[in-house]
N, C-alpha and C positions, 0 to 999 in steps of 0.2 A: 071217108067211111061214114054212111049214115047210122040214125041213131037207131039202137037196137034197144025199142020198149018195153018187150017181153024180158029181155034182158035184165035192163034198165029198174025193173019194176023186182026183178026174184034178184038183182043185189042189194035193194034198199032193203026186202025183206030179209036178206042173210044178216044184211049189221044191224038191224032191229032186234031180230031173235038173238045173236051175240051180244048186243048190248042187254036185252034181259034176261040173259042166261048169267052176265057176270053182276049184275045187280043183285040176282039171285042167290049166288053164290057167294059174294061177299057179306050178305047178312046171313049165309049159313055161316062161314068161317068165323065171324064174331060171336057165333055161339055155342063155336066149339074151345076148347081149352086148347094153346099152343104151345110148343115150346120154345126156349130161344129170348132175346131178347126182340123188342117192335120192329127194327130195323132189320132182322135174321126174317121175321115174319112177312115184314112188306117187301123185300128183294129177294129170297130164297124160300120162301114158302115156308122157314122154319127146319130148312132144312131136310126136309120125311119128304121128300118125291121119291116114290116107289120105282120100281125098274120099270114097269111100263111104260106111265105116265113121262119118265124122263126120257125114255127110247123115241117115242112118238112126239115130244115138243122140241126133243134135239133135231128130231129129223125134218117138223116140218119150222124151223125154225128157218134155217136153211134152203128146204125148198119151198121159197118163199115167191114175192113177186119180179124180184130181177134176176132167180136163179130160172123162172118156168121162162118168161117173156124175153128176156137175156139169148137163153140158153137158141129157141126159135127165132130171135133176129138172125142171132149169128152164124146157122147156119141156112138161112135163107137169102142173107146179102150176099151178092155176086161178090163182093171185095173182100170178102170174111172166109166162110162158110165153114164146115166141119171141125178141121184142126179147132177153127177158135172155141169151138163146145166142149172148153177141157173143164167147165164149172164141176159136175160131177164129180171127173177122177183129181181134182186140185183138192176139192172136199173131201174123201174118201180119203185119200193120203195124208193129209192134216189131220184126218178125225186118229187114224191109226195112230199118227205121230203122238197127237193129243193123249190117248188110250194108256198109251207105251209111259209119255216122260212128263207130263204133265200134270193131271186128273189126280193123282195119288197125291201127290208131295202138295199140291194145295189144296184139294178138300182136308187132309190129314190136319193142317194148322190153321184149319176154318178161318180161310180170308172169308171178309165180303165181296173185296170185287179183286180183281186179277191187277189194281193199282197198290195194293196191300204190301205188297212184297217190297216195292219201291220207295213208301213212303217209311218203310221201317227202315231199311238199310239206307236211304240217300237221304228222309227228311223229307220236309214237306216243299220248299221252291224247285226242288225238281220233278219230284210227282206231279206238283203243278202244271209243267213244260211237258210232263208226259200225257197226261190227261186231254190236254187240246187235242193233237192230232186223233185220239181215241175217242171224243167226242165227234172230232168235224166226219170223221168212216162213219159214225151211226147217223150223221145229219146227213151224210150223202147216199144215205141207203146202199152201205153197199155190204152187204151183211159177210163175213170172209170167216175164218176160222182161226188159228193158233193166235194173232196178236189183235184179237175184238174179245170186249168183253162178253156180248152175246153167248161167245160159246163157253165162256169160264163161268159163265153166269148158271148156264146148265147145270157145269158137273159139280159148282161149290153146293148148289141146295140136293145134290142127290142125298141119300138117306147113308149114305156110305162111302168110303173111298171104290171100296171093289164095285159097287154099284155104277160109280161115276165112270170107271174105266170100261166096264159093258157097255155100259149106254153109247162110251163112241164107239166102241167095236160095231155094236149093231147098226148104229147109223151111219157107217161106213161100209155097209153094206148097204143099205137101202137109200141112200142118195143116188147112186149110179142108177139103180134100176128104177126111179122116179123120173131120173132126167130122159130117159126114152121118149114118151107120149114128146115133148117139147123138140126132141131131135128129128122124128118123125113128122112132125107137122110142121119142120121147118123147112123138110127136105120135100115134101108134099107141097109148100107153095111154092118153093123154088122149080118145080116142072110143072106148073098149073100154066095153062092157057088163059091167061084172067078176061082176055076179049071173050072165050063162052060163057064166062060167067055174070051175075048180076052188078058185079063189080063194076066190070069192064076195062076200058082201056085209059089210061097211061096204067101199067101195074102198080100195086103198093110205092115198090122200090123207088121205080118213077116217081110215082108220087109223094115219097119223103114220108110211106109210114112204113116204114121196114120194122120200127119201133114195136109197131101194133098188131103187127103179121098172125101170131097166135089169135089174139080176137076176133081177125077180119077173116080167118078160116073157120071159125066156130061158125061166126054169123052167112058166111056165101056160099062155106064145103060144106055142109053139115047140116041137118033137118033141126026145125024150131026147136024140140025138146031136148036134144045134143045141145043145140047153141049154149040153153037158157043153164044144162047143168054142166057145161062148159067153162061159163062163164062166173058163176057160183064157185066153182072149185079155183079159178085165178081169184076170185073176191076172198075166199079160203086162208091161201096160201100168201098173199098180200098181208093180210090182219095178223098172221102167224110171224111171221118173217118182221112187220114194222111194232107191234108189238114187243118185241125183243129187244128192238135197235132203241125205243124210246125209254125201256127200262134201266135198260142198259146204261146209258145215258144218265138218265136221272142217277143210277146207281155210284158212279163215279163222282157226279158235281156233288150231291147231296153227304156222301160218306169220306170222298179225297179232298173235296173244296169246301164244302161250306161249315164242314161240321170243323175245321181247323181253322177258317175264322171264327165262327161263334162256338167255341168248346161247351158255354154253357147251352146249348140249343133245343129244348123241351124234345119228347118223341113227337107230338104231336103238328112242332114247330117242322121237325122234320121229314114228316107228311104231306106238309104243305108244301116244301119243298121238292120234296119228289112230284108231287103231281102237275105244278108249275113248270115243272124243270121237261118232263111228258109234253106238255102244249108247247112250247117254246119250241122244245127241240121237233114237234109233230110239223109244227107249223113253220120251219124253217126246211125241213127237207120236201115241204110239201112245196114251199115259193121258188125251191129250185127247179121243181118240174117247166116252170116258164121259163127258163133259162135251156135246156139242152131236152131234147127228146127221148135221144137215144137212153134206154134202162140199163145199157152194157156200156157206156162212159161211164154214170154213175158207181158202178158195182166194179171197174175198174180202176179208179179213183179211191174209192173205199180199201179196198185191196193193198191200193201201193202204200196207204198211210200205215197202215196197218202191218206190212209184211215189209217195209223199207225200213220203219221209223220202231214200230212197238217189238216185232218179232226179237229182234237181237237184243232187244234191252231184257225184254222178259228172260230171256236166254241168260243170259251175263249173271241177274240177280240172283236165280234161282240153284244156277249151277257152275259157279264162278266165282270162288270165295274172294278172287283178287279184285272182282269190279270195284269202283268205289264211286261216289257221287261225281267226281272230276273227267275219270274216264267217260261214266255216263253221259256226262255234260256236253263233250269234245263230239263223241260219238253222234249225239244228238244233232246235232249240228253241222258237223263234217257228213253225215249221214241223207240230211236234208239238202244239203248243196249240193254233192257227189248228185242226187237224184233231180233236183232242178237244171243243174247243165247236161244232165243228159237227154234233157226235153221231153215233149210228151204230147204227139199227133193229135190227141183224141181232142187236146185244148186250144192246139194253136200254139205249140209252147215250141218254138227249135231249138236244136240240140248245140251247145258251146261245145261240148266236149265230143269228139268224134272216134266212137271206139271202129278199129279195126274190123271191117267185114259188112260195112252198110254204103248204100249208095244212093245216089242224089236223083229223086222223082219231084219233078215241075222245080227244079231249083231249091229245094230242100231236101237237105240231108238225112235220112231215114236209116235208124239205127238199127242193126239187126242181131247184135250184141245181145246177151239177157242180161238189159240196164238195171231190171229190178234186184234179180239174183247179184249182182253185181254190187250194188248199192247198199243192200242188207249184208252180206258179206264185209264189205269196205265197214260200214258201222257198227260189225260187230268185233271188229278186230283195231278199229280205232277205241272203242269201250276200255277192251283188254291192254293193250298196248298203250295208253295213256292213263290206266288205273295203275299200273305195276310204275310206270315212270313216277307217278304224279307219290307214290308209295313211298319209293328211292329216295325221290328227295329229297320228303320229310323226314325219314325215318333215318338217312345216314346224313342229317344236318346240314346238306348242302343247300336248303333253302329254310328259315327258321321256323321254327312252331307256330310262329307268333302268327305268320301267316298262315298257317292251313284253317281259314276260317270256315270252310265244310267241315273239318273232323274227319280228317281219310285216314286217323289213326283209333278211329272208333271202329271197333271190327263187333261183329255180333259172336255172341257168346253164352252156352246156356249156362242155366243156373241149378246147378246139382244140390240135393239135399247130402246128410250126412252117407247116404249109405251109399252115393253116387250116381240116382235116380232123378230124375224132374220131380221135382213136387206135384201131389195132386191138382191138376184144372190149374198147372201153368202150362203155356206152351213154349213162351218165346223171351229171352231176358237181353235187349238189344242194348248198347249204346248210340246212339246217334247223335247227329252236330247240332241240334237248335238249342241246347240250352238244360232245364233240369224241368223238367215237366213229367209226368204220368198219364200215358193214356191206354188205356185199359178198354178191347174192343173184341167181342165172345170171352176165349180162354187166348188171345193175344194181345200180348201185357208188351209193351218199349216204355223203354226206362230212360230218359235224357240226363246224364251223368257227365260228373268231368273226371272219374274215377272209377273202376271196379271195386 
């Protein structure tokens, strides 16, 4: 594909005028008054995103650059095509799911990031072990919904819980009807004649940019003015979508990792972490681009971390009084290998474990199982099932106290004033296993005790 100048020329101009429009707006917001504490300020905006503004960042969060270009490879490769364009309704049923059991019960106890819940009931070495794979999904760009912080990231700074629950409603509507323009143009090069065009011949396909298929119809289907505000609206939805993935990111290392090694860590200190933490992670999904082409490995990659590894655990913590850091642990684990032997085409990876109903193309086994569904299920029911054992054991002394060095007899627990209420601007009174510390983060207070 040649290079397209006019092109070329109105995307330098889009991330110019984006870079000084947020220039601009950061030295308006420094002088305005906020509320919140720095860290509520620099990852949720303080909290006060209105229903619009969250409608419209949920959505194009989302429809970003590997949901538009994804969405047109896959159905323009001859080996893929339509079925695989379920980006849309995957999103749209997640956002609903979101809406329904998620969105309330954590903007209500004002996390920061969707790792919050974890480190209060498991401690901080398992949050730890959770936060990798939730980091490596936003380094592999592959932006997904119920277990990415991206989309928690959304409904924590909405201005409200019922706010947060609209915002997926409505963008569970308007992802589907975005994803069109990208199905249609995908389906558009798959019966183009490329030999009458300026293209020419071997096709895309042929020639190994199936990847690029959306661009290289804007610039050969499509008159110079389409191309140039074609190609703007992918530069668009790109900034929107990786944006998100880098906050996100930063959100997690800066508030689950760093600030639990350095307790003492100025706000300022931790600014500079965030922003570091932004280039690092920019510039690490950016050196994967040399490595694989395809936009739909990436964002399928991101997906399986995401909905194999974080899905169930988030589940367990939030509505599953039995989890406990041990089940978490097994889960984590037994979770991750259940999903590596079941292999994974897209990397070169074969399959050890050969589920019922796949069959062998060029001498390798190809599963036709749903490994993924399969894997998340398997780890959320090892969570449960090795929290109530791991419970047993300690609690009817067939293995000694001495040993439960997590604390799986630390249960969470609030803390009622006399008349049987929460005390004012408390929300959360935890025990947990590391020790007798205080940390105190919005209105959620965990208390490190060896006693109630």
């Amino acid at each position: 594909m040649g290079l397209n100048g006019a092109g070329l020329i109105a995307t330098v101009g889009f991330y110019v005028a984006v870079l000084a429009t947020g220039i601009w707006a950061a030295k308006i917001s420094k002088a305005k008054k906020t509320t919140g504490t720095v860290t509520e300020v620099a990852l949720l905006g303080g909290r006060s995103i209105n229903l619009a503004v969250g409608i419209f960042t949920m959505t194009a969060t989302w429809v970003g650059g590997g949901f538009i270009l994804g969405v047109a490879e896959a159905v323009y490769s001859p080996n893929k095509g339509l079925i695989w364009a379920l980006m849309p309704l995957y999103y749209s049923v997640s956002f609903i799911l979101g809406g329904l059991f998620f969105a309330k019960p954590m903007r209500e106890k004002k996390y920061v990031t969707m790792v919050d819940p974890f480190q209060i009931k498991y401690g901080k070495a398992m949050t730890g072990l959770l936060v990798i794979p939730a980091i490596i999904g936003d380094v592999l760009w592959g932006i997904g919904a119920l277990g990415f912080q991206s989309f928690h990231q959304r409904t924590l700074s909405s201005a409200s819980a019922a706010k947060a629950q609209i915002t997926c409603f409505a963008a569970a509507v308007l992802i589907p009807i975005l994803g069109i323009p990208s199905v249609l143009i995908g389906a558009v090069a798959a019966s183009t004649d490329w030999n009458q065009t300026d293209y020419g011949t071997p096709s895309p396909y042929e020639h190994g940019e199936a990847y690029g298929i959306l661009p290289i119809c804007l610039q050969y289907l499509s008159p110079s003015y389409v191309s140039i505000l074609g190609i703007g609206a992918v530069a668009a939805a790109v900034m929107s979508s990786t944006d998100s993935a880098l906050l996100s990111s930063a959100s997690m290392f800066s508030t689950n990792i760093y600030k639990n090694i350095r307790k003492q860590a100025s706000d300022r200190e931790i600014q500079w972490v965030i922003r570091i933490t932004v280039v690092v992670t920019g510039v690490a999904g950016t050196a994967l681009t040399f490595f694989e082409s395809s936009i739909l490995v990436f964002w399928v990659l991101g997906a399986d971390f995401a909905y194999c590894i974080i899905l169930p655990q988030l589940i367990c913590v939030l509505f599953c009084p039995v989890s406990n850091v041990y089940g978490a642990g097994v889960g984590y684990l037994m979770g991750i290998l259940l999903r590596l032997l079941s292999g994974e085409p897209l990397i070169g990876l074969p399959p050890v474990i050969h589920f019922p109903g796949g069959e062998i193309t060029d001498g390798v086994y190809v599963q036709q199982a749903p490994i993924r569904s399969i894997a998340m299920l398997f780890t959320l029911l090892c969570i449960l099932l090795f929290s109530y054992l791991f419970t047993q054991l300690f609690w009817r002394g067939i293995l000694p106290k001495k040993w439960d060095v997590l604390g799986v007899d630390k249960v969470m627990t609030p803390r009622l004033d006399q008349t049987g209420s929460r005390p004012k601007g408390e929300r959360l009174m935890m025990l947990s296993p590391s020790g007798s510390s205080t940390v105190k983060r919005c209105n959620l207070e965990v208390e490190d005790n060896t006693q109630l």
